[in-house]
C-alpha positions in Angstrom: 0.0 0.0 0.0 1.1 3.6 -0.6 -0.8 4.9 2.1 0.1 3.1 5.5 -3.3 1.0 7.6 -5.3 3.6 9.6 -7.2 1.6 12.3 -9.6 3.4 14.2 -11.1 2.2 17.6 -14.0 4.5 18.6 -15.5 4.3 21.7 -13.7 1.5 23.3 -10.7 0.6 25.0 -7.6 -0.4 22.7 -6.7 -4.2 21.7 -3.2 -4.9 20.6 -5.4 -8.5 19.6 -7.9 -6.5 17.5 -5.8 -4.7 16.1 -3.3 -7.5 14.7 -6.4 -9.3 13.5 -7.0 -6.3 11.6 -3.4 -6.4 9.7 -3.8 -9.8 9.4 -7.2 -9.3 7.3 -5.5 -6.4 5.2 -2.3 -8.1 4.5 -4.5 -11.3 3.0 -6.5 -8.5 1.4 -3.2 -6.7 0.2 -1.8 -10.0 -1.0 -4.9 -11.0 -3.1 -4.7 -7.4 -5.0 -1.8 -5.9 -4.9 -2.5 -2.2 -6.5 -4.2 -1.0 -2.6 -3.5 2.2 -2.6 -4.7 2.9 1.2 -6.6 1.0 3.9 -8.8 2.7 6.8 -10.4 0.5 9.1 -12.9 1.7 11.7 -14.4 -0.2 14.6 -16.6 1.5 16.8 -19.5 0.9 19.6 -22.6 3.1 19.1 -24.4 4.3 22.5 -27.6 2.3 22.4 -29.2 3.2 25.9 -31.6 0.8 26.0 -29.8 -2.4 24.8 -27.7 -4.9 26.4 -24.5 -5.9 25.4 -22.3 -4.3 23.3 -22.8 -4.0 19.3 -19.4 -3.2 16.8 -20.3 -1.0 13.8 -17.4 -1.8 11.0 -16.5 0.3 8.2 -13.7 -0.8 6.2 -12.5 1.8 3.3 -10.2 0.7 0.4 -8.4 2.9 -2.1 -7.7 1.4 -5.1 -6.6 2.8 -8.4 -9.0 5.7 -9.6 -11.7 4.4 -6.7 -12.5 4.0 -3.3 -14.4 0.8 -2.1 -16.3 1.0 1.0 -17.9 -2.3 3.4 -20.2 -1.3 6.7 -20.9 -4.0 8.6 -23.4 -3.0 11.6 -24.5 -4.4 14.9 -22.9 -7.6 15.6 -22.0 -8.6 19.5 -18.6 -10.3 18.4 -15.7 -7.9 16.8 -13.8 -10.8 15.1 -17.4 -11.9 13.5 -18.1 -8.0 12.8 -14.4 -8.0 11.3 -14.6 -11.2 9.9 -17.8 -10.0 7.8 -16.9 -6.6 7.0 -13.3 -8.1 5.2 -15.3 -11.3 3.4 -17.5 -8.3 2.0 -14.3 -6.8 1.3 -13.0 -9.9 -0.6 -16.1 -10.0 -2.8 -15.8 -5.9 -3.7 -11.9 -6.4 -4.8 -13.1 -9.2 -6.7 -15.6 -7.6 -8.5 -13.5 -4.5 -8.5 -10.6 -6.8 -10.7 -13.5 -8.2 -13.2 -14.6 -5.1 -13.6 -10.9 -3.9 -14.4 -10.5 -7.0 -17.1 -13.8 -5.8 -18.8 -14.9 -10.2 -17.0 -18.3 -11.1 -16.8 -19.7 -14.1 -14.8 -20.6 -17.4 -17.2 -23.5 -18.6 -16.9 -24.5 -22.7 -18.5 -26.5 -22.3 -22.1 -30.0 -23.3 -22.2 -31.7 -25.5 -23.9 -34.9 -26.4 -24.9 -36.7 -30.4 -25.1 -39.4 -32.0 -24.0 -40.4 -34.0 -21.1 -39.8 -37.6 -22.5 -41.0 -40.2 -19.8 -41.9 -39.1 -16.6 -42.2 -40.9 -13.3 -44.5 -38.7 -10.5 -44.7 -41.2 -8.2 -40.9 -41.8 -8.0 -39.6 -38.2 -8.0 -37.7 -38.2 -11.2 -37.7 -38.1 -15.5 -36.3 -38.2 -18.7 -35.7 -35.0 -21.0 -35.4 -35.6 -24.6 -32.7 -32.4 -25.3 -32.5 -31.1 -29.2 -29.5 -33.4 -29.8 -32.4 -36.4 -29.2 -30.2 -37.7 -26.1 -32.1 -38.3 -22.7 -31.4 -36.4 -19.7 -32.1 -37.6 -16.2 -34.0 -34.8 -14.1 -35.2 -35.3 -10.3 -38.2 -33.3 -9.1 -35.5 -31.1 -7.1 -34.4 -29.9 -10.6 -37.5 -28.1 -11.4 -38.0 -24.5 -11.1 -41.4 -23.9 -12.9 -44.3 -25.0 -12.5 -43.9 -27.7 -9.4 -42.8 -31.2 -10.5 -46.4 -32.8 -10.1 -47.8 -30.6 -13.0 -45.4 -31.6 -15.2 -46.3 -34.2 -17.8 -44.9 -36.1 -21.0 -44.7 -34.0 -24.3 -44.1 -30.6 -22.0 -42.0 -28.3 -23.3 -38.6 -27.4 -21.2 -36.1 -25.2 -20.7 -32.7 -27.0 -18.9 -29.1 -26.5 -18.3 -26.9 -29.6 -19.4 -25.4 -31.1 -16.5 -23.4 -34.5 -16.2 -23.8 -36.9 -12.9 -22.8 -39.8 -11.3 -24.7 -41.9 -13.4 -24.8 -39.5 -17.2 -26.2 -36.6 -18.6 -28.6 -34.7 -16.2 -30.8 -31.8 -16.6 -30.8 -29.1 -13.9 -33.2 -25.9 -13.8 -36.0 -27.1 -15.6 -38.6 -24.9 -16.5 -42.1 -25.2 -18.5 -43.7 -23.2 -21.1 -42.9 -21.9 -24.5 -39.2 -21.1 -25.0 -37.2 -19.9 -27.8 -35.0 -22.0 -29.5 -31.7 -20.4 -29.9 -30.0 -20.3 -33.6 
């Protein structure tokens, strides 16, 4: 970092304990993107009058090249769960941060469409005839919409190709009138 760790304790006595947790989170931080320009962590008790026990406010913010990334993680009894939190929320932002930096999106599985081939409603389960002809196995956990009793043979589908233990399966299933993609 060009900018050395600022760790703020607010209303509450200061932990050499906390504290090192707290460089131990930005150096894993620091480590997973190196470009940091500056760190600020805040941990701070709000005066609630009326409630027991102490709740930690975190608010963790990150320079990083041409933006600043902030994580406020409120009202947790524990300081290394509030911590813990706040710099897992952290992770995710840097993450996002460096996809958004290498112009990445997130895959997602191609859909296809078939129809319900054989279908079993007492046992749970069925067979998906895909656009290739080949059968895919499909469990009434697998369906999104409608529920699995209202399915029947000759429905239309919409799946992801997925393999299992025992061969091609069809996850995500979902009825009505699709598109069929070019």
């Amino acid at each position: 970092m060009q900018i050395p760790l600022q760790i703020t304790l607010r209303d509450m006595p200061h932990s050499n304990a906390l504290e090192a947790y707290i460089r131990e989170k930005v150096q894993k931080l620091d480590a997973f993107f190196g470009r940091l320009v500056s760190c600020r962590v805040v941990v701070e008790v709000p005066h609630r009058h009326r409630q027991q026990g102490n709740q930690f406010n975190i608010r963790i913010g990150m320079g990083v090249p041409g933006n600043e990334l902030v994580v406020s993680r409120d009202h947790h009894e524990d300081p290394y769960v509030a911590l813990r939190d706040a710099f897992d929320a952290a992770r995710r932002q840097l993450e996002n941060y460096v996809r958004r930096m290498r112009r990445e999106t997130k895959a997602h599985a191609p859909e296809h469409v078939g129809h319900v081939a054989r279908i079993s409603q007492k046992e749970g389960f069925g067979f998906i005839a895909g656009p290739d002809g080949n059968e895919r196995y499909f469990h009434s956990d697998n369906v999104a919409s409608p529920s699995f009793d209202k399915l029947k043979e000759g429905d239309e589908v919409k799946f992801v190709d997925d393999i299992g233990n025992e061969g091609p399966q069809a996850k995500r299933v979902s009825v009505g009138r699709h598109h069929v993609p070019d």
